[in-house]
C-alpha positions as CSV (number, residue, x, y, z in Angstrom):
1,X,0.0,0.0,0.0
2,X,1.0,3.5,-0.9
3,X,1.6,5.6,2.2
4,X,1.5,8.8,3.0
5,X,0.8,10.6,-0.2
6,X,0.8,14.7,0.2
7,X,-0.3,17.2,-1.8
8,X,-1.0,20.0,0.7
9,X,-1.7,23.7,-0.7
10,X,-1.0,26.2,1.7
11,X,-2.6,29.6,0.9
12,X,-0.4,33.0,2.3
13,X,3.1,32.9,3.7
14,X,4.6,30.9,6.2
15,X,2.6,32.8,9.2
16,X,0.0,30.7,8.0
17,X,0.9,27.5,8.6
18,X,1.9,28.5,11.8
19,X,-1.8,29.6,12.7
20,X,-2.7,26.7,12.2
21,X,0.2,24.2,13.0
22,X,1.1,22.9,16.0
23,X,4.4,22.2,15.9
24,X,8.1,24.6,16.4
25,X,10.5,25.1,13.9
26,X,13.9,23.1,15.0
27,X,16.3,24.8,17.7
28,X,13.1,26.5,18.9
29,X,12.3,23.8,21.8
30,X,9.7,21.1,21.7
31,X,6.5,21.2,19.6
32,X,3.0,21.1,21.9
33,X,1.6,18.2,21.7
34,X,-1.5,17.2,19.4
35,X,-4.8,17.5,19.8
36,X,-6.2,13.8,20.7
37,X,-8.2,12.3,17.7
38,X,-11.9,11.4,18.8
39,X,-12.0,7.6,19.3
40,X,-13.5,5.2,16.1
41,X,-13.8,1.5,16.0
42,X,-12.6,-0.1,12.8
43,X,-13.6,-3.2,11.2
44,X,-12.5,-6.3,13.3
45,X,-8.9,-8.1,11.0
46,X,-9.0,-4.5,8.9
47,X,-6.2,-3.3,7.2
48,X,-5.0,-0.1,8.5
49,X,-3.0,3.5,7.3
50,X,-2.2,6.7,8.6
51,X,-0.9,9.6,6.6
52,X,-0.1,12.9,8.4
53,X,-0.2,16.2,6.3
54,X,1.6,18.1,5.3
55,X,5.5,16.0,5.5
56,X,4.2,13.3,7.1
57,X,5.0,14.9,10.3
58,X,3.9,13.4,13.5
59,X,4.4,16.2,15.6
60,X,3.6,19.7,13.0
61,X,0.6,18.0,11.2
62,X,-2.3,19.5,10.4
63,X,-4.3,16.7,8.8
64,X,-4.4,13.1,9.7
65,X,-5.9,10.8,7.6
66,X,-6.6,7.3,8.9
67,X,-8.2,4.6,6.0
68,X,-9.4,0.8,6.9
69,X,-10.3,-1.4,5.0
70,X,-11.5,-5.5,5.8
71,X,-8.8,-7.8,5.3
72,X,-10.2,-10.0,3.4
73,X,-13.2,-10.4,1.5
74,X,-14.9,-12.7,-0.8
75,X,-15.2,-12.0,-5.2
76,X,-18.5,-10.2,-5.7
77,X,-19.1,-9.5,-2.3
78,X,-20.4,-6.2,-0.7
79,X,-18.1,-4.1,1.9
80,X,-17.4,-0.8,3.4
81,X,-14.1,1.0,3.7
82,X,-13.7,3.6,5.8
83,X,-11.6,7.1,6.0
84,X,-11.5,9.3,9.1
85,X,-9.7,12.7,8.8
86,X,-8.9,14.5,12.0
87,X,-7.5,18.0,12.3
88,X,-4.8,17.9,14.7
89,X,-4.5,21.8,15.4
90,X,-6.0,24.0,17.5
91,X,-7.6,26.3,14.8
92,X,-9.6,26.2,12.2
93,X,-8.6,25.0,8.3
94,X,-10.5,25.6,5.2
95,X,-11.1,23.7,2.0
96,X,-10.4,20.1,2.8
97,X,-10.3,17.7,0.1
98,X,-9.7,14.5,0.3
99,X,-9.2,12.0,-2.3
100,X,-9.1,8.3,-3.3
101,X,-8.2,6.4,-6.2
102,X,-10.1,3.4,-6.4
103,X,-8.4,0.0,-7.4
104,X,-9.4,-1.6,-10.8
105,X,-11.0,-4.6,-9.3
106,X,-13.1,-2.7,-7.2
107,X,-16.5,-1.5,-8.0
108,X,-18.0,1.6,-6.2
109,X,-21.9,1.3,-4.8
110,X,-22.1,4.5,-2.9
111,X,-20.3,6.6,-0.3
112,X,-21.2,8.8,2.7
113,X,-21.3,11.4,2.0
114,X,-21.5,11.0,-1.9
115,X,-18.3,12.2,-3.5
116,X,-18.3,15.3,-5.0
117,X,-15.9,14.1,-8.6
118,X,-15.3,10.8,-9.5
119,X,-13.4,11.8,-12.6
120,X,-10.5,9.1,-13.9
121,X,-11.0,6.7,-11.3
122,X,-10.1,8.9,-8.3
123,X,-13.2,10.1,-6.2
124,X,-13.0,13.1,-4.2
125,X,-14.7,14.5,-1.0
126,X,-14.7,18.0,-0.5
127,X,-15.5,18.0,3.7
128,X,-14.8,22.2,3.5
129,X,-13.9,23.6,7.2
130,X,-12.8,21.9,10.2
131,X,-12.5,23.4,13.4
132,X,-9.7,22.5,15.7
133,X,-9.9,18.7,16.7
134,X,-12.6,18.0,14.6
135,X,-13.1,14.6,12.8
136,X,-15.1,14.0,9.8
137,X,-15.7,10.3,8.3
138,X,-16.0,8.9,5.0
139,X,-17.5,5.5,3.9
140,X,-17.8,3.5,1.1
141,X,-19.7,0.8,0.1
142,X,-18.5,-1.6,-3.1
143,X,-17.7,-4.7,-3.6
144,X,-14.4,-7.0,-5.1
145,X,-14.8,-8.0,-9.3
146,X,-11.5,-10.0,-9.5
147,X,-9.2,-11.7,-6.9
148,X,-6.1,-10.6,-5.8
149,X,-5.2,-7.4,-4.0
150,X,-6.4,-4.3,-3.8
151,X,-5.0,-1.5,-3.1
152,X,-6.4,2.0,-2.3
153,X,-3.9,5.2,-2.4
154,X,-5.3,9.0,-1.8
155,X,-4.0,11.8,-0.4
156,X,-6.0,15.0,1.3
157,X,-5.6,18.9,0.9
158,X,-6.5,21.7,2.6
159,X,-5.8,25.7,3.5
160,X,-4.7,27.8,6.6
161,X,-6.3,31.1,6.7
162,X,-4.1,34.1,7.6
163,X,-6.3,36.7,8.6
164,X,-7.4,39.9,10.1
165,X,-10.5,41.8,9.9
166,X,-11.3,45.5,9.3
167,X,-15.4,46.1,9.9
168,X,-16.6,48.4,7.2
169,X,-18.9,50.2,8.5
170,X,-21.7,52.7,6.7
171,X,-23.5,55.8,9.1
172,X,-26.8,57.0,7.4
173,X,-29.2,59.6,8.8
174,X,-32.6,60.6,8.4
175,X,-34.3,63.4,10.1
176,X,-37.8,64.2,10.2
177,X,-39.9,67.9,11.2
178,X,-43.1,68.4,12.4
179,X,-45.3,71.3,13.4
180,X,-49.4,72.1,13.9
181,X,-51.3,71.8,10.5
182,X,-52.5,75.1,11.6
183,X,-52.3,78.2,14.3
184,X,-53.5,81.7,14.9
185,X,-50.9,84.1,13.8
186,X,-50.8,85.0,17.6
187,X,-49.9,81.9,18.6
188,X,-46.6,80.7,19.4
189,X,-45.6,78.0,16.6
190,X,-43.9,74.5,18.1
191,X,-41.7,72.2,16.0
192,X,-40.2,69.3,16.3
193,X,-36.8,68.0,14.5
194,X,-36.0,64.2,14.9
195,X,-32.4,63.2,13.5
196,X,-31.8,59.3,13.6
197,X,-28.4,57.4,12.4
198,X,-30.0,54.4,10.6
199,X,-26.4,53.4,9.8
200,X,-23.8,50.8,11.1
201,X,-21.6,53.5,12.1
202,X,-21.2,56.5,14.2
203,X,-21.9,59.8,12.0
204,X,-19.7,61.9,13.7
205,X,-20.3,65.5,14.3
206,X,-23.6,65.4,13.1
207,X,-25.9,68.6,13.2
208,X,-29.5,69.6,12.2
209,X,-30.5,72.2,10.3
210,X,-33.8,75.0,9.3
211,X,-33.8,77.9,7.7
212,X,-37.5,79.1,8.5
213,X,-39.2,80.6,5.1
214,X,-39.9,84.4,5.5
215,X,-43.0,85.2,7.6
216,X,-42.0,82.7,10.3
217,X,-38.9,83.7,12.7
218,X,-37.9,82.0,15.8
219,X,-38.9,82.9,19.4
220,X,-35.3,84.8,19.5
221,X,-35.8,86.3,16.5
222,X,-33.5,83.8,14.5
223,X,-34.6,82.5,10.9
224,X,-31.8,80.0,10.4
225,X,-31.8,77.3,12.9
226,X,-28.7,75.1,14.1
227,X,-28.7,72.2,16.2
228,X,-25.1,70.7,17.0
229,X,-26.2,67.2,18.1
230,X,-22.4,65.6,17.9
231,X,-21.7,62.1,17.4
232,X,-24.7,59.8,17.1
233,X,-24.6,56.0,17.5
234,X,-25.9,53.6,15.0
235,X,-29.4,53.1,15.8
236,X,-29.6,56.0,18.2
237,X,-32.0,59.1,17.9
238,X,-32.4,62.3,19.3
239,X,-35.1,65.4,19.1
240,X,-35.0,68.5,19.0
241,X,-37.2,71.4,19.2
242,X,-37.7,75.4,18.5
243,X,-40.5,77.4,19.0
244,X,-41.5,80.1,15.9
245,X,-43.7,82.7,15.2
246,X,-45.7,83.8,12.5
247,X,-45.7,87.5,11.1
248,X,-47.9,87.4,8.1
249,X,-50.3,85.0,7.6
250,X,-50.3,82.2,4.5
251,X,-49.0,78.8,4.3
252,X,-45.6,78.2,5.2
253,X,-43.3,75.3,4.4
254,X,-40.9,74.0,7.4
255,X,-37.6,72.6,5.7
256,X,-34.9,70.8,7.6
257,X,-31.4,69.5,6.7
258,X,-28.8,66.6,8.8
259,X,-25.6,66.8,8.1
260,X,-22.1,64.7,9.4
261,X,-18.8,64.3,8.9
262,X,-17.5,62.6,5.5
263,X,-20.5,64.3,3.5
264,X,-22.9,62.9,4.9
265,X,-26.1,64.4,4.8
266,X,-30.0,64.1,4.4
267,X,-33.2,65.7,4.3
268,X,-36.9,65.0,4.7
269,X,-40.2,66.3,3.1
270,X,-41.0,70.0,5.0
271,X,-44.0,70.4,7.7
272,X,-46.3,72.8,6.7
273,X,-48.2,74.9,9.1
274,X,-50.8,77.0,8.2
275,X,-51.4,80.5,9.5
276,X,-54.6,81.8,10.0
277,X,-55.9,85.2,11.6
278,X,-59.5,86.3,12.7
279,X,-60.6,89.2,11.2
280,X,-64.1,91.5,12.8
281,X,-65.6,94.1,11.0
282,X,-68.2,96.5,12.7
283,X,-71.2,98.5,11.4
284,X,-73.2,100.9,13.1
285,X,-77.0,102.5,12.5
286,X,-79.4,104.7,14.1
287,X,-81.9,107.5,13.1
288,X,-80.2,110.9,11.7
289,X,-82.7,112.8,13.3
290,X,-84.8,112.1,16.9
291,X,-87.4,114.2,18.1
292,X,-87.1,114.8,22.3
293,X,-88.7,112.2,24.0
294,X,-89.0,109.8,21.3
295,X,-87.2,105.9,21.1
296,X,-84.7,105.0,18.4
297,X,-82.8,101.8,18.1
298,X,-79.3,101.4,17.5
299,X,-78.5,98.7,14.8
300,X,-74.8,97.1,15.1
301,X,-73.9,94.3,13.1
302,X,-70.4,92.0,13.6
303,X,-68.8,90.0,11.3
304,X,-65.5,87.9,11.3
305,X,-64.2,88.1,7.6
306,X,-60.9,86.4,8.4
307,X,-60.2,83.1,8.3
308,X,-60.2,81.4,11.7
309,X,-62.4,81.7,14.8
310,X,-62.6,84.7,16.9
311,X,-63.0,83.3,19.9
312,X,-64.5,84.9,22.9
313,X,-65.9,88.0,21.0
314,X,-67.4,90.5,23.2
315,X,-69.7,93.4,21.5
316,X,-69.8,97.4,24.0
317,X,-72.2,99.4,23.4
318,X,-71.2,102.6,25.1
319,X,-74.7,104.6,25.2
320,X,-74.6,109.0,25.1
321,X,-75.6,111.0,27.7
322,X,-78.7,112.5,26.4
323,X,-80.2,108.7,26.3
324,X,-82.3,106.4,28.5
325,X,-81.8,102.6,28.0
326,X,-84.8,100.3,27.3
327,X,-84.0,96.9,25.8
328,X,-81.3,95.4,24.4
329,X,-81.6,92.2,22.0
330,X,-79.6,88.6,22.2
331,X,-79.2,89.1,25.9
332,X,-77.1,91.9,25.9
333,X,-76.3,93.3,29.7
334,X,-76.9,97.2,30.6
335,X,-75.0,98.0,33.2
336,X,-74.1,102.3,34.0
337,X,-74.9,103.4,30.2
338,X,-72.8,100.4,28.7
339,X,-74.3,97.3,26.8
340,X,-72.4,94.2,26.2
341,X,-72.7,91.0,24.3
342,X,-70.8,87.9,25.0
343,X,-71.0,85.8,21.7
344,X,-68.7,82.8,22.2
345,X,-66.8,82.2,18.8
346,X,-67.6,83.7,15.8
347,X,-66.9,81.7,12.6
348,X,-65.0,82.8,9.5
349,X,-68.0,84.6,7.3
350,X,-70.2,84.5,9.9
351,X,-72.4,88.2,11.4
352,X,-74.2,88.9,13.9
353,X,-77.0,91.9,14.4
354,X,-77.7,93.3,17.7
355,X,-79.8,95.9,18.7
356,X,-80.1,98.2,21.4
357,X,-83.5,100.8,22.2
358,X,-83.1,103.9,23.7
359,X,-85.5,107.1,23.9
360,X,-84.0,110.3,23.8
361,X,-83.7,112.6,26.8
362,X,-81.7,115.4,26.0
363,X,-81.5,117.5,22.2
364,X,-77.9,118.0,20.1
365,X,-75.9,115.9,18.6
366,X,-75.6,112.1,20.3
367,X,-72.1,110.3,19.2
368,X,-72.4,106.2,19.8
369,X,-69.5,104.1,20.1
370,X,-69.7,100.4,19.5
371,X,-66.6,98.3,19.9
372,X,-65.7,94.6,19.4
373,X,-63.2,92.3,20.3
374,X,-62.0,89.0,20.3
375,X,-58.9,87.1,20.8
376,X,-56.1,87.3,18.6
377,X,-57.8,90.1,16.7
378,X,-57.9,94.3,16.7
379,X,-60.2,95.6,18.1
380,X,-62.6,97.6,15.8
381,X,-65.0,100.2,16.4
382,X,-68.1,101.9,14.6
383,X,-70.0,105.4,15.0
384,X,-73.5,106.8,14.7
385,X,-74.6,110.1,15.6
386,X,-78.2,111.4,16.1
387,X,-79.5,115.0,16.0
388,X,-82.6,114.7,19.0
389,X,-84.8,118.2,18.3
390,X,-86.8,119.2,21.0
391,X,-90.6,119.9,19.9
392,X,-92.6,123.2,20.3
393,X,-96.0,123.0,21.0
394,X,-97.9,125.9,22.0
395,X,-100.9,126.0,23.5
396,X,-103.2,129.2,22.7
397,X,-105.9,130.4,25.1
398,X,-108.5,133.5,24.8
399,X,-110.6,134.2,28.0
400,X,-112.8,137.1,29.1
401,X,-113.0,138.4,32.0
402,X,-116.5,139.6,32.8
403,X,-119.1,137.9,31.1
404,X,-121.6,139.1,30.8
405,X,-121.5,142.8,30.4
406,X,-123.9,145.3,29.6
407,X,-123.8,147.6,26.9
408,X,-121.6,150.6,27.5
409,X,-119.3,148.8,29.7
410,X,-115.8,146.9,28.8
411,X,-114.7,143.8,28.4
412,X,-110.9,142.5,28.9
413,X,-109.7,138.9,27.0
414,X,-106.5,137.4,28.0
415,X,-104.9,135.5,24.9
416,X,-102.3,133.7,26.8
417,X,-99.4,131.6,24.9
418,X,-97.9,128.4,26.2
419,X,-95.1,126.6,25.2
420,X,-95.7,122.9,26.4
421,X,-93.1,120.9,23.9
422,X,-89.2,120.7,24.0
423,X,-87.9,123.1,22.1
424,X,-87.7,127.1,21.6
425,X,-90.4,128.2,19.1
426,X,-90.0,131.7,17.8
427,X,-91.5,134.6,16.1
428,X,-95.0,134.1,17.9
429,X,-97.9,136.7,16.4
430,X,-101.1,137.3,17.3
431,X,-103.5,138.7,15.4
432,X,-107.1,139.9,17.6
433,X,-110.7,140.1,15.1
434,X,-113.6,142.3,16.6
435,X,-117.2,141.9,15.5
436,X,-119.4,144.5,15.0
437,X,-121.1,145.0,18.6
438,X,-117.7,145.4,20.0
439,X,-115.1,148.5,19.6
440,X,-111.0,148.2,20.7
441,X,-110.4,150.5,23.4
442,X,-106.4,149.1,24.6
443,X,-103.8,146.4,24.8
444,X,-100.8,145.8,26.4
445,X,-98.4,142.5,26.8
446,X,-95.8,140.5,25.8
447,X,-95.5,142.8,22.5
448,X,-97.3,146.3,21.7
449,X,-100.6,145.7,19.8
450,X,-101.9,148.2,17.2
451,X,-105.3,148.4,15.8
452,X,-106.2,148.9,12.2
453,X,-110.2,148.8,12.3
454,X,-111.5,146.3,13.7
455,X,-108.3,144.4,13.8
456,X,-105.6,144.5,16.7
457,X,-102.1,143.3,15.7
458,X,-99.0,142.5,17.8
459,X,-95.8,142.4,17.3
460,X,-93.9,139.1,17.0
461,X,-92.4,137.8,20.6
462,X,-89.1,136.3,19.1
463,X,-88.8,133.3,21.3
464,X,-90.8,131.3,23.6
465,X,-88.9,129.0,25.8
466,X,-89.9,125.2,26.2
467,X,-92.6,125.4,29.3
468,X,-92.5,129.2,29.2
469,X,-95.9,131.6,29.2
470,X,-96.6,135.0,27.0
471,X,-99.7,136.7,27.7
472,X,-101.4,139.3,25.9
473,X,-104.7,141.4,26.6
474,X,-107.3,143.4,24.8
475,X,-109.3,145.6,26.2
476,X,-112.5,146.3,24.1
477,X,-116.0,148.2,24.6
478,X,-119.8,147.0,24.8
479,X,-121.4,149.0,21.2
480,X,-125.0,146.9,21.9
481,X,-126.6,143.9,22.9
482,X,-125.8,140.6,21.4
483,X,-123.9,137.5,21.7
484,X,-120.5,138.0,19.9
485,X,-117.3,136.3,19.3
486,X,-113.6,137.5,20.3
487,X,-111.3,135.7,17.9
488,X,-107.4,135.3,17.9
489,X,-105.1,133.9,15.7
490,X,-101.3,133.0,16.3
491,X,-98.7,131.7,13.9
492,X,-95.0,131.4,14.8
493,X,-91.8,129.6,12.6
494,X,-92.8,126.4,14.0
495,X,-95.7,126.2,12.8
496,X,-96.8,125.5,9.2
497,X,-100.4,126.7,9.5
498,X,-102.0,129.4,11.9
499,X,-103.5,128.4,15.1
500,X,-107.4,129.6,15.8
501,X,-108.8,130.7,18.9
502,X,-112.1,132.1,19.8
503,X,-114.2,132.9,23.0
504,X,-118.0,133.9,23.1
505,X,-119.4,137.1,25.1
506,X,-122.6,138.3,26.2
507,X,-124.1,141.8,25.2
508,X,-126.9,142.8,27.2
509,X,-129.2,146.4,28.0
């Protein structure tokens, strides 16, 4: 039998074998001593070899390779051979193959494990790594097609590895922002930055970035944001945050930016926040013109015509002097000549009309204010002024004084003015008509009469104060018996047609 066949392929220099040898170089001092191959029981009156490899070297192999075979066996009958390959070191090799060439009068069946070339007679095994110590077997099943001998030569190879490892490693970020869909443009504006390294390796030096779009600046009055977040482990995240305001509205785009060290960078999709403001408009009505005395309303209508809520909008009313209060509509509360409406939220496009009712107490010009209000909005303000007249209303009355009188004697009427309305009337005449039976012997009053026949005429009184009192009288004679009529007429500027008075007197013999 052929023993101890080598063809051993040894990848790398001579610090490879080493790894995986256990044996010294000469002059060094003694080689360690092998690992112990696991036990195996061969066939009982086998035939035995042992090849070491590489040099057939007891004490620096790396491989041993141990066949058996039965010692005898009968033509045409079925048997196994076996071949156990040990790895005598203390490491690992690579790519062991171990090979066989199979005699002439020998006819394979199968092997375990099946042979991976059987090319030319010779089958091969590739058994790949061992680790230190390790055993791997090899049987084969055949059977004997001629007498005589045979005789079964192979040889095994394998590889040391030599190495060393560098981990390549590969840092990736990814950031994210976020912010409210919407706000008030009197609201403060939160966001939120997230960077993350998603990599296998540190990102050193990393930092986030945001340069706010124009309208939005930060809290400190900043518009390009920096965030040193320094080195950030692989799988390892942190936030950050920044607080913004708005100072337009619209819709406004959030960006953000990561970078690191060795270009790396990255970027997300922007938040977008919408700003919105309430906006109130105010409108204001009443009556141009009031009469003293008389009730007026005041019509005030509200209206948000931005494009958010304005929340918690209050409605004053701040009343003249010169006015009483009498209602107020929508539950609106009087309190010392003020009027107010609370009315909760008022929607985008949304009004609301109030009224208040008020009579007038004093004349001249009376200047309302209403006012409303509302969070996050100006306040706005509307006017309406009223011109309250006072009214004149005179009251004329014609008395005599003896009634009745008999012929030959006089008779005095008292025409007495009264002014019973508001205002100031002016230019009050009085104009006195005698019948026949009667003739004018005096007057005297407020103004000097004169008498043109049978008429008596005064002078205009230029004023007559509200609740004031003129009087005028007549003094006429008796001419004969009969029943006749005194009668007085007054006009003034107030008045657009005269007033009539008469009163009746007795004649008698």
């Amino acid at each position: 039998m052929k023993r101890g066949i080598l063809s051993a392929f040894v990848s790398g220099a001579l610090a490879l074998l080493v790894v995986g040898c256990q044996c010294t170089p000469a002059g060094t001092g003694a080689a360690p001593t092998p690992a112990p191959a696991p036990a195996q029981t061969y066939v009982a009156g086998s035939s035995t070899s042992t090849a070491i490899y590489p040099y057939n070297c007891g004490a620096c192999g790396v491989l041993r390779v141990e066949k058996s075979v039965p010692a005898e066996v009968q033509l045409g009958e079925a048997f196994d051979y076996q071949i156990k390959v040990t790895n005598l070191t203390n490491g690992p090799v690579q790519n062991v193959v171990v090979s066989d060439a199979m005699p002439a009068g020998f006819k394979v069946l199968s092997s375990t494990p099946k042979a991976t070339s059987t090319a030319g007679g010779v089958s091969k095994w590739a058994l790949g790594a061992m680790n230190g110590g390790e055993s791997k077997y090899i049987r084969v099943s055949g059977s004997a097609t001629q007498t005589g001998s045979l005789e079964y030569c192979g040889d095994a190879t394998f590889e040391i590895p030599n190495c060393v490892t560098t981990k390549v490693v590969e840092p990736a970020l990814k950031v994210t922002v976020s912010a409210p869909e919407s706000v008030l443009i009197c609201d403060p504006i939160p966001i939120k930055y997230t960077v993350t390294n998603s990599g296998s390796g540190v990102a050193k030096d990393a930092k986030v970035t945001s340069a706010l779009p124009k309208g939005v600046v930060a809290s400190d009055g900043k518009t390009n944001l920096v965030f040193p977040v320094g080195n950030l482990m692989p799988g390892q995240t942190q936030e950050l945050s920044a607080t913004a305001k708005a100072t337009k509205t619209g819709k406004f785009a959030i960006p953000v930016k990561g970078d690191a060290a060795g270009g790396l960078t990255a970027d997300a999709a922007p938040a977008t926040v919408t700003v919105k403001e309430p906006k109130l408009t105010i409108t204001k009505q009443a009556p141009k013109r009031l009469y003293l005395g008389r009730q007026m309303t005041y019509e005030i209508t509200v209206k948000n015509v931005g494009d958010a809520p304005a929340d918690n909008t209050v409605v004053t009313d701040t009343l003249p002097a010169g006015v009483n209060f009498i209602s107020a509509s929508d539950g609106g509360v009087h309190s010392v000549g003020t009027v107010k409406w609370a009315l909760g939220a008022l929607y985008p496009n949304k009004s609301k009309a109030l009224t208040v009712t008020v009579s007038a107490s004093g004349v001249g010009d009376l200047r309302n204010v209403a006012k409303a209000e509302a969070v996050c909005t100006k306040a706005v303000s509307a006017t309406a002024s009223t011109n309250v007249k006072g009214i004149p209303a005179i009251l004329l009355e014609v008395i005599d004084v003896s009634d009745p009188i008999p012929v030959g004697s006089n008779e005095e009427y008292i025409i007495t003015a009264t002014n019973q309305g508001s205002a100031v009337d002016t230019n009050i005449q009085i104009v006195c008509t005698l019948e026949a039976n009667e003739t004018y012997v005096s007057s005297s009053g407020a103004t000097i009469g004169k008498a043109a026949g049978n008429v008596i005429t005064f002078a205009p009184l230029p004023s007559l104060a509200a609740k004031a009192k003129a009087e005028w009288r007549v003094v006429v004679k008796a001419a004969k018996a009969g029943d006749v009529r005194f009668k007085v007429k007054m006009d003034t500027d107030q008045l657009t047609r005269p007033v009539e008075e008469t009163e009746a007197t007795h004649l008698y013999e």
